[in-house]
Each structure stands twice: as structure tokens, then as C-alpha cells.
FIDRENRO-632779 format. One record per residue (C-alpha): residue in one letter; x, y, z; residue number from 1. Coordinates in steps of 0.5 Angstrom, whole numbers, plus 500, padded with zeros to 3 digits. Example, Ala and Ser with C-alpha at 12.3 -4.5 7.8 and 13.67 -1.06 7.14 Angstrom:
# residues 2
A, 525, 491, 516, 1
S, 527, 498, 514, 2
# end
This chain:
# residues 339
X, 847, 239, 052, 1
X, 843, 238, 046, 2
X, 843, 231, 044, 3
X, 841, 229, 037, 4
X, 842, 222, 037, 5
X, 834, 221, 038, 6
X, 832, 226, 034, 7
X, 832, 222, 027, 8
X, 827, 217, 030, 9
X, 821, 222, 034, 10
X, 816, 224, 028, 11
X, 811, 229, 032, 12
X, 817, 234, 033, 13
X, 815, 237, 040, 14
X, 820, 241, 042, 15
X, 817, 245, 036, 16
X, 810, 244, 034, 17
X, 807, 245, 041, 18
X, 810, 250, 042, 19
X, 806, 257, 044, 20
X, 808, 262, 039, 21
X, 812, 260, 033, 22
X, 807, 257, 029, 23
X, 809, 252, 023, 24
X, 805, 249, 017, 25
X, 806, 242, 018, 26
X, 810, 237, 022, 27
X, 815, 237, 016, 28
X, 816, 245, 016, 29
X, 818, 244, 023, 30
X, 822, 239, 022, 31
X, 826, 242, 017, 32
X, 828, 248, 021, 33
X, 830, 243, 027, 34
X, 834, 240, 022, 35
X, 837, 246, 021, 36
X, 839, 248, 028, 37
X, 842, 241, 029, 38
X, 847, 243, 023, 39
X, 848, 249, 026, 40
X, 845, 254, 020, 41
X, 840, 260, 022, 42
X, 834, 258, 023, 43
X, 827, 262, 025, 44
X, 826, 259, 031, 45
X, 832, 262, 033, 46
X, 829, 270, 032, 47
X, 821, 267, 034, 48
X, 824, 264, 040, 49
X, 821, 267, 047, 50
X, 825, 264, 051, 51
X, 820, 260, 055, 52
X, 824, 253, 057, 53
X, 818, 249, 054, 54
X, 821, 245, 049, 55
X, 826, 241, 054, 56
X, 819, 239, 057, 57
X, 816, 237, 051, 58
X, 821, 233, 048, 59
X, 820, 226, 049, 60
X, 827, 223, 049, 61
X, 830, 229, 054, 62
X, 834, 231, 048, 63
X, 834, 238, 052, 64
X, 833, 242, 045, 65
X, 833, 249, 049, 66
X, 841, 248, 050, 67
X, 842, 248, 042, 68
X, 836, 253, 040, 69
X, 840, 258, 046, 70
X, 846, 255, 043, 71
X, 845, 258, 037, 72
X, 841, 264, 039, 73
X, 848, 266, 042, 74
X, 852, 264, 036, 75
X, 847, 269, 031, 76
X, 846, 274, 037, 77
X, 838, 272, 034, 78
X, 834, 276, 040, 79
X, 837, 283, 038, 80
X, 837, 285, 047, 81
X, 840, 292, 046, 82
X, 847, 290, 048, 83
X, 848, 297, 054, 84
X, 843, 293, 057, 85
X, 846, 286, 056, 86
X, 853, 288, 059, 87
X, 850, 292, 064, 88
X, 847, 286, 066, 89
X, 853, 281, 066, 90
X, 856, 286, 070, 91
X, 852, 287, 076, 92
X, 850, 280, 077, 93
X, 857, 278, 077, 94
X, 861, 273, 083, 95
X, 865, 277, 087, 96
X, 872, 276, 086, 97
X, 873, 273, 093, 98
X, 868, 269, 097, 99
X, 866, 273, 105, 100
X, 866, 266, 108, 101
X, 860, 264, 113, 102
X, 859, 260, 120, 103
X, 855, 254, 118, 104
X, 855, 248, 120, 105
X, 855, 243, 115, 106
X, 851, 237, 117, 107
X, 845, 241, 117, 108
X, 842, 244, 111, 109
X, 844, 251, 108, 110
X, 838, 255, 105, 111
X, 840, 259, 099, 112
X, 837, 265, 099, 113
X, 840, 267, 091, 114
X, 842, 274, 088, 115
X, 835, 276, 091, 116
X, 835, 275, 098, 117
X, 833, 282, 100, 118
X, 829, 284, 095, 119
X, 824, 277, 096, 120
X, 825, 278, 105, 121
X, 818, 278, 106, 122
X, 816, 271, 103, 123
X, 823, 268, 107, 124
X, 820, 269, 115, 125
X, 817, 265, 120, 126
X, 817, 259, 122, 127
X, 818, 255, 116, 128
X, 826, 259, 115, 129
X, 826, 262, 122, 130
X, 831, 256, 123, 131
X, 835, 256, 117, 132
X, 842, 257, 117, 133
X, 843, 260, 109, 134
X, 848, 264, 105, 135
X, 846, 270, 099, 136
X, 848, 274, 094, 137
X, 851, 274, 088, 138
X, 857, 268, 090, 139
X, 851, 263, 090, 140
X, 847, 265, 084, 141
X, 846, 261, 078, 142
X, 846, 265, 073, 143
X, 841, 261, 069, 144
X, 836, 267, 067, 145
X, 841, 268, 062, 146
X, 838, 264, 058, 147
X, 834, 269, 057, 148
X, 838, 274, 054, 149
X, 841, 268, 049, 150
X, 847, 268, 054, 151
X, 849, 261, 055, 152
X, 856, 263, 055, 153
X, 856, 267, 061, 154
X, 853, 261, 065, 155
X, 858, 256, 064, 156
X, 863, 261, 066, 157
X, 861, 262, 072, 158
X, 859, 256, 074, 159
X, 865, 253, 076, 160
X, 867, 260, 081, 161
X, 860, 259, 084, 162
X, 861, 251, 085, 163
X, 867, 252, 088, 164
X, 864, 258, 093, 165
X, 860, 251, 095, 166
X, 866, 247, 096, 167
X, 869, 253, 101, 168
X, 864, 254, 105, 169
X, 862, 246, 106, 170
X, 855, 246, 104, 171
X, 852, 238, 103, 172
X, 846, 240, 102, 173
X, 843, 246, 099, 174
X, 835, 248, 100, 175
X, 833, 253, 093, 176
X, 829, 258, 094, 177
X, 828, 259, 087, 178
X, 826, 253, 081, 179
X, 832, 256, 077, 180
X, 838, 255, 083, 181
X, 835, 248, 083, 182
X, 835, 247, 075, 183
X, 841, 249, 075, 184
X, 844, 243, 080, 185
X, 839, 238, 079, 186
X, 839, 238, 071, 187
X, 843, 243, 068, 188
X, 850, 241, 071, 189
X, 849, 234, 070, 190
X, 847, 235, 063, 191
X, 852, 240, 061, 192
X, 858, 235, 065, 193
X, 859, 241, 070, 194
X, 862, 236, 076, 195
X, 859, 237, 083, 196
X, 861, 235, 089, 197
X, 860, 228, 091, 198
X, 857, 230, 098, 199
X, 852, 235, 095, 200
X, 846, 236, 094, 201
X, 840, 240, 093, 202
X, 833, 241, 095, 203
X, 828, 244, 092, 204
X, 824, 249, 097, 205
X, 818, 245, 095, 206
X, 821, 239, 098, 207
X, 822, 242, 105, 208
X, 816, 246, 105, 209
X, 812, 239, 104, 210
X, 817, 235, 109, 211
X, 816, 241, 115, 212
X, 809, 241, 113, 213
X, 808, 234, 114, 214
X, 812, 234, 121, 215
X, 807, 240, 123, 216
X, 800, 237, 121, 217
X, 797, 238, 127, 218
X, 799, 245, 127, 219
X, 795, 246, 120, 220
X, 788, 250, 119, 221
X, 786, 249, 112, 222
X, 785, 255, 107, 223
X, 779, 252, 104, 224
X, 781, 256, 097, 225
X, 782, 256, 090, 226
X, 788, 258, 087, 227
X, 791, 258, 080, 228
X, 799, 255, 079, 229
X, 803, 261, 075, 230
X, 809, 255, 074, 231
X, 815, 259, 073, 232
X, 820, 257, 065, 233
X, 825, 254, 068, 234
X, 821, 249, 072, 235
X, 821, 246, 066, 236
X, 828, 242, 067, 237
X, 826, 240, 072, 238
X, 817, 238, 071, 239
X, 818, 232, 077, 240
X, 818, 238, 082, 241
X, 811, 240, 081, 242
X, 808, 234, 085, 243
X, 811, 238, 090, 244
X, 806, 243, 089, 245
X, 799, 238, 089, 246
X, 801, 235, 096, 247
X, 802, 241, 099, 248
X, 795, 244, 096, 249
X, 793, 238, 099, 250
X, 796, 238, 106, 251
X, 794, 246, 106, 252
X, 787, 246, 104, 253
X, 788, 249, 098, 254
X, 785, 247, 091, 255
X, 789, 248, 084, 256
X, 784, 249, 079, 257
X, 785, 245, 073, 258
X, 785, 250, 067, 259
X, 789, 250, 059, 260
X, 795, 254, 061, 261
X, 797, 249, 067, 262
X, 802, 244, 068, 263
X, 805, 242, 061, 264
X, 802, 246, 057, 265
X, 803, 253, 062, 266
X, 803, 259, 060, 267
X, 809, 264, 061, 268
X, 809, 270, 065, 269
X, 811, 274, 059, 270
X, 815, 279, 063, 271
X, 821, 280, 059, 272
X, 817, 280, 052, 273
X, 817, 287, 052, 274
X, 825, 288, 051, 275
X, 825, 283, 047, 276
X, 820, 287, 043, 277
X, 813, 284, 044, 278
X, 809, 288, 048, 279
X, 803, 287, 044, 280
X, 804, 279, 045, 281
X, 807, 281, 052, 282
X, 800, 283, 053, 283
X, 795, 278, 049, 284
X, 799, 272, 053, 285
X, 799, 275, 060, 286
X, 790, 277, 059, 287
X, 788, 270, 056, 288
X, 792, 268, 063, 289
X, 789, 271, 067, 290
X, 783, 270, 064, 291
X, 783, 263, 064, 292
X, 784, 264, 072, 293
X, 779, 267, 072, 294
X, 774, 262, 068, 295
X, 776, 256, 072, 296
X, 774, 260, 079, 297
X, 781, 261, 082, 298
X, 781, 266, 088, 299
X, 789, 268, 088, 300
X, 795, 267, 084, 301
X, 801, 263, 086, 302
X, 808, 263, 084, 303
X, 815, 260, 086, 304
X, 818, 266, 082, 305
X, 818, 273, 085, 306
X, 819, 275, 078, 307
X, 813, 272, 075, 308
X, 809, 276, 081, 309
X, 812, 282, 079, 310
X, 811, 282, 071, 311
X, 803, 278, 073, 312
X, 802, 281, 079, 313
X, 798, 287, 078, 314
X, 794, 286, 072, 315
X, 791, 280, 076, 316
X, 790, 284, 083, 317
X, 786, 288, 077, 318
X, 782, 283, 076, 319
X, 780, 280, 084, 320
X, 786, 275, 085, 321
X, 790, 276, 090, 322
X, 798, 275, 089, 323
X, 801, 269, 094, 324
X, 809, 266, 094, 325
X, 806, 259, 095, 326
X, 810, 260, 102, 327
X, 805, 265, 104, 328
X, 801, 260, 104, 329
X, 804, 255, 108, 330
X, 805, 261, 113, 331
X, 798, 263, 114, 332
X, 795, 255, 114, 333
X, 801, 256, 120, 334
X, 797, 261, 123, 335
X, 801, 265, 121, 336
X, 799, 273, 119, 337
X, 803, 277, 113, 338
X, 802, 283, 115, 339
# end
């Protein structure tokens, strides 16, 4: 939820001069758009905006400025997406009426797979999840990807109904497997005032990925390789989990290569520019991504969000680099094969 009560006193505007594709003329231009928007008027923003999360991260008071521009994005219908595709989508990723229980025990932890358990089951085997009890599926999907399609509504409708399948199936704690299902308990629940239960907790899969690593050091060989970080958009809410990915590059053997479009200011994956009617900016962002990977000697691009792989991955196998899920990675300083 947007909270105003900072904004009178920030002077650089941040949520929107740094941003990467709306360009303003000065600092007062972008203000008087804000301001706009904090009065609930139409606003450029809402149009120009891309959907890529990183206002909230460059907000200084943690005013969350993406809930309000998603907010009126909604309200002025400002992105355009054609609506068969909006409401076919709301539709196919929708909870089921009724819950299909589990046996799980709930003093362990409970490894959400999301919507996507099937289609990412490559990058869940080994002996990193081989112990993992785990429930999938759309009962336990956030929903957070329609932020993209300027549907906020549409989350917090659902999040009750997936808060209470938590409840019903006793999970405690619950690792996620993707930046956003742990966005949306560890930052957009608490913003939003969306009650959790008092005995559950998530946990990044980073952190589980570090703690098992810890717990098997004996076990790891070092890669000795150079890799780019691709950080997905909603790992912007949550910016503290992206240590994660420096101590286990560290425990692995592996070095993230300090590039432009990394850490505050990385660069989205740009795959969904194209229904938003950028293709040619689409293909601009995703040739100076990969091109600054290239310039800073990276051997193979990394990610947490399978969608990222999707939209950047052939375009950077053109270009020498292989394509990993950072648990692959894990898996082959295991010793693990791939194959």
C-alpha cells in the first residue's frame, strides 16, 4: 500500500528519475507527475510504465510508489493488454474451488513449487529437494504476476483464498521457490494489511539453498566460473534476499561479474515488452543486457525466475553464454550432472 506521508520531504524523486525507460526533464517535471498520481489524476507514468518493480527499491522511505502507479494503472486501464488475453489469463490461473489436502507433516518445512512445478521440474531434483515435502499448483500461487498486467485487484481477491489453503494444510513454514511467492508473503501481505497466520513463515529458497550448502561444504567442488546475475522485477520488494546470492557464489566457487545492469540498477528481462507493444525497446533492453555480460567476461547467465530464462535465454546462448537456474549450479558443485 502507497504511503504519501514521505513524499513532501524527498527531493530527488527516485521512484521516478532513476527510472530506466520514462525519461523527464528535470526533477520538477517528475514531480508534478507523482503528484499527480498521489491525487489519483492520470499521469504519463501510468502509460510509460513497464512494469519492472524498481521504483519500490528506489524509494528511499519505502513508500512502495509501484502500489499506487499499479493502482491507477488499474483504475485508467492505462497498459492497453488486450482484454481476451487479460481475462483468459485471470481465468486459467485461477485457485480451485476446493482445496485436494496434502500429507504433510507440519513441523517440517513445506517446499512451494507454485503454478509451475511442472514445467520448471528439471531445476527441482537432487539431492538439494530429494527430501523436500512440497505442495504446487494453482491453490499456493501468489498471483503477483499481475502486476504486469495492471491487475492489482485481482491479488488481493485471491490472497485470502491462498492464505487460507495455507491454514488448511498446516504449513508453518514455507521455502518459495520463486522471488515472487516470497514477495508476496514477506513484503506484500504485510504492506497491504493482508493477515497471515501467526505461526507461518516463509523462506526464500536462497536461504535454504546457502543453509544446505553450509551443512554439505565438505561436499562442494568450486566451479571456478564467471557468471552474470539476471535479478528477476519482484525481487525488488524484496532487495535484502540478493545477499543470498553473493554467499552462495562464494560457497560454490563462483564470481558474479560487477557489471551496469546489476544489483540496484539491474536491468529487466524485458519479456513481456512485446504484448505491451514494445518490441523494439523489448529487443534494444535484452542486446545492452546481454552485451554488458559480455563486456564484463561472464561465462553463463543466471537466474531465479524460469520466465527470465525463457524470454533472455536464446538470445544469450546466441552469444556464448550458458543459461543456469542458480540451483543447477548448486547441484553441479555437488557433483551433481544435469543431464
Amino acid at each position: 500500500m502507497f504511503d504519501s506521508s514521505h513524499c513532501a520531504d524527498c527531493e530527488k524523486v527516485d521512484c521516478l528519475t532513476r527510472c530506466q525507460w520514462i525519461e523527464f526533464k528535470d526533477i520538477e517535471e517528475a514531480r508534478a507527475e507523482k503528484n499527480k498520481m498521489i491525487k489519483g489524476e492520470k499521469s504519463r507514468v501510468l502509460s510509460e510504465c513497464l512494469t519492472c518493480f524498481a521504483c519500490d527499491e528506489y524509494c528511499p522511505y519505502e513508500s512502495h510508489p509501484f502500489d499506487l502507479i499499479t493502482e491507477l494503472q488499474e483504475k485508467y486501464n492505462s497498459l492497453g493488454i488486450n482484454p481476451t488475453i487479460l481475462e483468459n489469463t485471470i481465468k486459467r490461473y485461477a485457485p480451485h474451488a476446493e482445496l485436494r489436502l496434502k500429507e504433510i507433516d507440519p513441523n517440517k518445512p513445506v517446499l512451494n513449487k507454485c503454478a509451475f512445478g511442472k514445467t520448471d521440474i528439471k531445476h527441482m531434483q537432487g539431492q538439494l529437494y530429494e527430501n523436500l515435502q512440497y505442495v504446487s499448483g494453482l491453490d499456493f500461487f501468489c498471483n503477483l504476476m499481475y502486476h504486469h498486467y495492471a491487475r492489482d485487484s485481482i491479488i488481493k481477491e485471491r490472497a485470502p483464498i491462498i492464505i487460507e489453503n495455507i491454514k488448511k494444510q498446516g504449513i508453518k513454514e514455507m521455502i518459495c521457490y520463486h522471488d515472487e511467492c516470497y514477495g508476496f508473503y514477506a513484503s506484500y501481505c504485510p504492506r497491504n494489511n493482508i493477515e497471515l497466520p501467526p505461526d507461518f513463515k516463509p523462506i526464500h529458497i536462497y536461504e535454504y539453498f546457502y543453509n544446505y550448502l553450509k551443512e554439505h561444504e565438505s561436499d562442494i567442488k568450486k566451479l571456478n566460473m564467471k557468471i552474470a546475475y539476471q535479478r528477476s522485477c519482484s525481487n525488488r520488494f524484496i532487495p535484502e534476499s540478493d545477499e543470498f546470492v553473493d554467499k552462495i557464489c562464494e560457497l560454490i566457487g563462483v564470481e558474479r561479474v560487477e557489471r551496469k545492469y546489476d544489483r540496484e540498477d539491474a536491468m529487466c528481462c524485458a519479456g513481456l515488452f512485446s504484448s505491451l507493444g514494445k518490441k523494439t525497446l523489448m529487443r534494444k533492453t535484452q542486446n545492452d543486457n546481454v552485451n554488458d555480460m559480455l563486456d564484463h567476461g561472464a561465462e553463463a547467465c543466471v537466474y531465479n525466475c524460469p520466465m527470465c530464462m525463457e524470454s533472455l535465454g536464446s538470445k544469450t546462448g546466441r552469444k556464448g553464454l550458458k543459461n543456469y537456474i542458480l540451483s543447477d549450479l548448486c547441484r553441479m558443485a555437488l557433483g551433481e550432472s544435469l543431464e
